[in-house]
N, C-alpha and C positions, 0 to 999 in steps of 0.2 A: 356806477361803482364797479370797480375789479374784481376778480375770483378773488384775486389774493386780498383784496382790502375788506371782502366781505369775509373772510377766513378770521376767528376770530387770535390762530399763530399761525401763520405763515412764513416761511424759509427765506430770507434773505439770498439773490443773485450773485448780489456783490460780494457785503460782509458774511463773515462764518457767523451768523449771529442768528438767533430766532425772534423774529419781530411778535410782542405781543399786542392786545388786543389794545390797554392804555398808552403803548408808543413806548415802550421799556422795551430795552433789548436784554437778552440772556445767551449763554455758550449753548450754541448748537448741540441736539444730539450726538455723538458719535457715529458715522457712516461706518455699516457694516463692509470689511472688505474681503475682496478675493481669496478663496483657501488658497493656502501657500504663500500668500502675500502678508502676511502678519498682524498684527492690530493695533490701537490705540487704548489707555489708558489713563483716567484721567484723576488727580488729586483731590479729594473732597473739601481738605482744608486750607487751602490756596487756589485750586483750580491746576494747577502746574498738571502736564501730559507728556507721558512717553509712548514708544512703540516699543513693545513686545513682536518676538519671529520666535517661532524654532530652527535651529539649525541641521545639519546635516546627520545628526545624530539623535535628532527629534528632543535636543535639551532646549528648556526654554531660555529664552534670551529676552534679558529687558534692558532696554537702552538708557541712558541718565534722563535726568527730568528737563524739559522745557517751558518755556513759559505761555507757549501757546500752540497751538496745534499744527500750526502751517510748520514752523518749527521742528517739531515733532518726526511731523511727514518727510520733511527732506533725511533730517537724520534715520528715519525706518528706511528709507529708498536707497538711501547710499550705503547703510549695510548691507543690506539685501542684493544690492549689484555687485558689490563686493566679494559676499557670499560666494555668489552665481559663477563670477567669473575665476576666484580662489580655488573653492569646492565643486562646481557643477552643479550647486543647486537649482535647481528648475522650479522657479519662484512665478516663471509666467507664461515666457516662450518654451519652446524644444518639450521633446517627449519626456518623462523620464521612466527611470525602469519599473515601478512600482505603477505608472500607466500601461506602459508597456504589456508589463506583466498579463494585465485583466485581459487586455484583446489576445495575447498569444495565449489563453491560455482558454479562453472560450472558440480561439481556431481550432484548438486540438480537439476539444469537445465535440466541434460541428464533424471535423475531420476523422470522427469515431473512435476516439483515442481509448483504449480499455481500461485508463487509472485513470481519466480523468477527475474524477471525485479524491482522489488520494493525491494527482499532483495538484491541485488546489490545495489542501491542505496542507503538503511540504511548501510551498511559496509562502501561504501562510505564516505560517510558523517561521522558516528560517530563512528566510532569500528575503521576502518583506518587510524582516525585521534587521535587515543590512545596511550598517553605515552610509550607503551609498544609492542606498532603494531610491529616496526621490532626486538622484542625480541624474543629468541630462545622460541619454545610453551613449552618446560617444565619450562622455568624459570618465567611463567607466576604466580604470587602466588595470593590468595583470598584478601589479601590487596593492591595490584596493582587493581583489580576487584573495591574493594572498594572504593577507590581514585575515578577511572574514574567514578561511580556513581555519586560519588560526584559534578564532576565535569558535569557529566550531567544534574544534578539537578539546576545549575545555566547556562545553554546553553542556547540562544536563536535564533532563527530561523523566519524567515518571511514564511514557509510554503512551499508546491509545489502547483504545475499547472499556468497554464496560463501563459504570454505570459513575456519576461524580465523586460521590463517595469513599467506592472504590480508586478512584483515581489518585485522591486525596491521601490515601492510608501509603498506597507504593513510595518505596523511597527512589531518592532522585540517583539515576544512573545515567552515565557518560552515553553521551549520541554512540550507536550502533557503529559501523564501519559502512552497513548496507545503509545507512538512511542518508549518511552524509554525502555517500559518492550517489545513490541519487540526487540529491539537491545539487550537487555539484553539476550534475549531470542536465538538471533542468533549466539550472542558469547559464551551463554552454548551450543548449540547443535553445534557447532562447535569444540569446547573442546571435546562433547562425541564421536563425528565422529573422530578426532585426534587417543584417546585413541583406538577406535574400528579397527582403520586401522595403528593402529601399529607405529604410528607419532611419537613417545613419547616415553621414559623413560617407564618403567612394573612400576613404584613407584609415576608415575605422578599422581596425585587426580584434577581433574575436577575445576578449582580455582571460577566457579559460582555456584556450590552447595549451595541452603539453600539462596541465594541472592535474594531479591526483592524490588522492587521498592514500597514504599509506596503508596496505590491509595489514593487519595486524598476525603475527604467526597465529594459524589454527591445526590442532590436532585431525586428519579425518580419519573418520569414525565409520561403521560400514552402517548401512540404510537398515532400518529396523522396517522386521515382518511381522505376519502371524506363521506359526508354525505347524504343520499340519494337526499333532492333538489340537492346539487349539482350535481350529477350525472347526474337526469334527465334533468339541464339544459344545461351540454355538450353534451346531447344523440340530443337537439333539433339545435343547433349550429357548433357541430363538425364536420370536412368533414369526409367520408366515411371510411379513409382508417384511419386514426385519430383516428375513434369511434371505428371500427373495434378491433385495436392496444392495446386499451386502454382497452375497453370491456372484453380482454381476457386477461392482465395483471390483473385485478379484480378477474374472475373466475377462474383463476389459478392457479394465488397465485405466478406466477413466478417471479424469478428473473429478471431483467432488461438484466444484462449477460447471463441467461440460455434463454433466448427468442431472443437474437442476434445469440447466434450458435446452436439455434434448427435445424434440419432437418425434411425435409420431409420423411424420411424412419421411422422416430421415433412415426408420427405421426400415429393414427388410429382409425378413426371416422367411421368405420363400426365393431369396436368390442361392446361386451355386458359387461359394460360401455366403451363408448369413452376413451382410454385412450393416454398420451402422454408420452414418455421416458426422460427423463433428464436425458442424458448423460454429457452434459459439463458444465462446469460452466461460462467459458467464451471462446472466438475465439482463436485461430481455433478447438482446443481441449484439452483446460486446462479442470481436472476434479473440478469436482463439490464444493462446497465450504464443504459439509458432507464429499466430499473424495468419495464417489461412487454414482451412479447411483441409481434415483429412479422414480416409477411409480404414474404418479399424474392423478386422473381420472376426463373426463372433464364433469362441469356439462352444464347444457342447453343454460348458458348465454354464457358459452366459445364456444361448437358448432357451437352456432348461428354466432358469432364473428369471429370465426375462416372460414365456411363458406363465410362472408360477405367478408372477407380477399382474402381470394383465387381466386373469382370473381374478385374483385381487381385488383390484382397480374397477372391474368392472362392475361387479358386486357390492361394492363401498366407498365409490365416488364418483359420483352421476353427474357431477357438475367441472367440467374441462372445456371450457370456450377455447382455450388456446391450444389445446391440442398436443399436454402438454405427456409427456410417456410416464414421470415420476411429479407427477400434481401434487400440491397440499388437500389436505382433506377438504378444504375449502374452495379446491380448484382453480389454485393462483400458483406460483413459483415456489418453491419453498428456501427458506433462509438461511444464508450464508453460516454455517458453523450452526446448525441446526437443523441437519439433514433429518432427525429422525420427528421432527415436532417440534412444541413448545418446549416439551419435559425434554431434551434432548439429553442432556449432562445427564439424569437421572434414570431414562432409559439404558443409558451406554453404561452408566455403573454395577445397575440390578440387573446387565445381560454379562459381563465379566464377572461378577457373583456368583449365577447360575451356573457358567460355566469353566469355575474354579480358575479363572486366568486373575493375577496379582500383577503384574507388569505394566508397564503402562505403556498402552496403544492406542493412537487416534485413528478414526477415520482416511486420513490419507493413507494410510499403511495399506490399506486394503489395495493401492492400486503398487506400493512397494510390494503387497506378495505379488500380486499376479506375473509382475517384472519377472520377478525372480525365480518363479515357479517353470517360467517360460523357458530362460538362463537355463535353470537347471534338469529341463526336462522333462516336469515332475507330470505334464499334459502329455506325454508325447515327446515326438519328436525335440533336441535342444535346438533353439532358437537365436542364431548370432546375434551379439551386439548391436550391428547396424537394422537389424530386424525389428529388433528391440526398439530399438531409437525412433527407426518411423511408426511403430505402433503407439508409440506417447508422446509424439509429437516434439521431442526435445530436436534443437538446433544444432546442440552443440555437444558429439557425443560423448567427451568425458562425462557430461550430465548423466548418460547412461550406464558408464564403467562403476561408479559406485554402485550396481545392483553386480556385477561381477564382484569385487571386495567383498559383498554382503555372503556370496555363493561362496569366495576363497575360504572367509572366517569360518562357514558351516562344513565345507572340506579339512579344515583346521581341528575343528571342535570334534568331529567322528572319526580322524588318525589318533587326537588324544586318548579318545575314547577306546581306542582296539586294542586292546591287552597280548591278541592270540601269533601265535607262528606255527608255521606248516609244521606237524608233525607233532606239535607240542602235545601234550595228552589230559589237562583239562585246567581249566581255568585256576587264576588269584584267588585262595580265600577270599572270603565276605569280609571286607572291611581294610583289606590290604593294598596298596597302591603301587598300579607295574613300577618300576625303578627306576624307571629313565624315561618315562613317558608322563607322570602324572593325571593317571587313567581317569576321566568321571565317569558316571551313566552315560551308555550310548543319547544319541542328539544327533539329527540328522539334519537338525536345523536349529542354525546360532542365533540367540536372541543378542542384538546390539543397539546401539543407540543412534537416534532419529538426526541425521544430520541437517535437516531443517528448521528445530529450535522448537521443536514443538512442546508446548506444556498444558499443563492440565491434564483430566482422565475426560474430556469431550472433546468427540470430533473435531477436526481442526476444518475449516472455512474451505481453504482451498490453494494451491502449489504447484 
């Protein structure tokens, strides 16, 4: 006897049929088939079968009824060539972009790319979700490109971070200008990566060439600091490890991320000047936001700061495998937009309490003062522009000219402020205002607004 004829159903070679054990035949199960290749469907009260695909827009598509499956099959097959060759859907042969995607995008990762976690999730979200995602990459054309702009241009989104909830409650507001021209951005260099590794057609052209996203008019605004009272009155308030923390975010000039993955081998406070490495830009060893390493020289307030730290540290946190200069209490990295702890938000609010500041400053600001402190002299000697620029690593030095604006507006604010002329013989009554100048209280430093988008009263992560 045969495998098959001891089987008490066994699958018929020939016919689509399933032979059973008394010699009846029955309609075959359905054969599961290939993602991307569509399926079959079958009629309960007839038996009649269609094929179902999605199309290029991921809508489902269901074919008319047939009366039997082979039937069925030809009519699924010749849509789907059709498709293929109309649209570019890539039903079975060629790459398509949404393949594509996954390897280019785990190159960049191997390749040490420092957003790789954040471009995964612009792909996600909006390049994945593209009319055109699972088209074959050379059938990709610049007005396909053009469409899905368009289409971005009317998306809207409640944002990321925090908690689901949370998510839920924000209302829905139009794509950014900076989120869009990234993704614009990650699907040109994705196209040129394509082209570079041979993905493609030799006659494929780049379909985001020449594409950009309109920026939208923006007001600039000058770089928000702390102001000297301020300062002195968290230096009288602050605890130890706080002022410490903060002190040298000032004198630095550093990053929020490059002061979480500083090390101690980097550091060196017995060279002629002190100076510190910025190797990373954020944990564990992403590079720098410049893309390389640079050497920032520490002046007397960070020394001192950086000392007061180490006493610290040494006496309340025994546990540093990694060697790390600013450890968690725990001896690990500590967390993005949570420089100070868990309690992070609630420490930064009861240390602005204490120290009668109402305004609202984040964490980043601490390395806007130093900028500008530097600018303006306030350490010593003034500090050019380009000085500037390589001490924080910016590329491109307009990046830096805003900490000038920030310095004009505080020259601005203490002319309005000066009532007096040579020879005059004593000041405006109490409560009177010069005439032509719109005097306030002297201010030798102008409080302005954060042209990085900053919100909330907690530290912001990192910029």
């Amino acid at each position: 006897m045969s495998t098959n004829d001891a089987n008490p159903a066994t699958r018929s070679a020939v016919a689509d049929v399933t032979v059973s054990g008394d010699g009846s035949s029955e309609p075959a199960p359905i054969a599961r088939r290939k993602k991307g290749q569509g399926g079959l469907e079958t009629r309960k009260s007839d038996g009649a079968v269609r094929g179902t695909f999605r199309n290029a827009r991921r809508e489902l598509i269901r074919m008319p009824w047939c009366n039997d499956r082979v039937d069925a099959t030809e009519q699924l097959q010749a849509a789907l060539e059709e498709m293929e060759a109309t649209q570019g859907l890539s039903s079975g042969g060629g790459m398509s972009l949404r393949t594509w995607g996954k390897d280019f995008l785990d190159q960049r990762e191997l390749e040490g790319g420092r957003n790789a976690s954040s471009e995964k999730a612009l792909w996600k979200k909006h390049i994945a979700t593209a009319d055109f995602a699972d088209w074959k990459l050379e059938t990709v054309q610049t007005k396909d490109v053009k469409r899905w702009m368009v289409a971005m241009n009317s998306k809207k989104s409640r944002g990321r971070g925090g908690n689901i909830r949370a998510n839920e409650q924000r209302a829905l507001r139009p794509l950014s200008w900076q989120t869009k021209k990234h993704a614009l951005n990650l699907l040109r260099t994705s196209m040129a990566k394509a082209i570079e590794d041979e993905r493609v057609t030799d006659d494929f052209v780049n379909p985001c060439i020449g594409l950009r996203f309109k920026k939208p008019p923006t007001v600039k605004e000058a770089t928000n600091f702390f102001t000297r009272p301020e300062i002195e009155s968290i230096q009288k308030v602050a605890a130890v490890d706080v002022l410490a923390m903060m002190e040298f975010a000032i004198a630095s000039a550093m990053r929020q991320g490059e002061m979480r993955a500083l090390r101690d081998e980097d550091v060196h406070l017995d060279a002629v000047p002190p100076v510190v490495t910025v190797r990373y830009g954020k944990p564990p060893k992403q590079p720098t936001k410049g893309g390389a390493p640079r050497t920032v020289p520490l002046l007397p307030m960070a020394v001192r700061a950086l000392r007061a730290w180490y006493a610290y540290r040494d006496a309340n946190i025994t546990f540093n495998p990694k060697g790390l200069v600013f450890p968690a209490e725990r001896g690990g990295y500590r967390s993005a937009g949570r420089f100070l702890g868990r309690n992070n938000g609630a420490q930064w609010k009861a240390l602005f309490k204490k120290a009668g500041i109402t305004r609202h400053l984040v964490w980043h600001d601490l390395r806007h003062t130093g900028a500008t402190a530097l600018l303006g002299g306030y350490f010593g000697r003034k500090w050019r522009l380009e000085e500037i620029q390589k001490l924080l690593g910016h590329q491109d030095i307009s990046t830096t000219e805003r900490y000038a604006h920030a310095l004009q507006e505080t020259l601005n604010e203490a002319a309005r402020a000066t009532w007096g002329d040579i020879g005059e013989a004593e000041a405006p009554a109490s409560g009177t205002k010069a005439t032509d100048t719109g005097a306030k209280a002297p201010n030798t430093s102008a409080t302005a607004t954060d042209t990085e988008g900053n919100s909330g009263s907690t530290p912001k992560a990192d910029g």
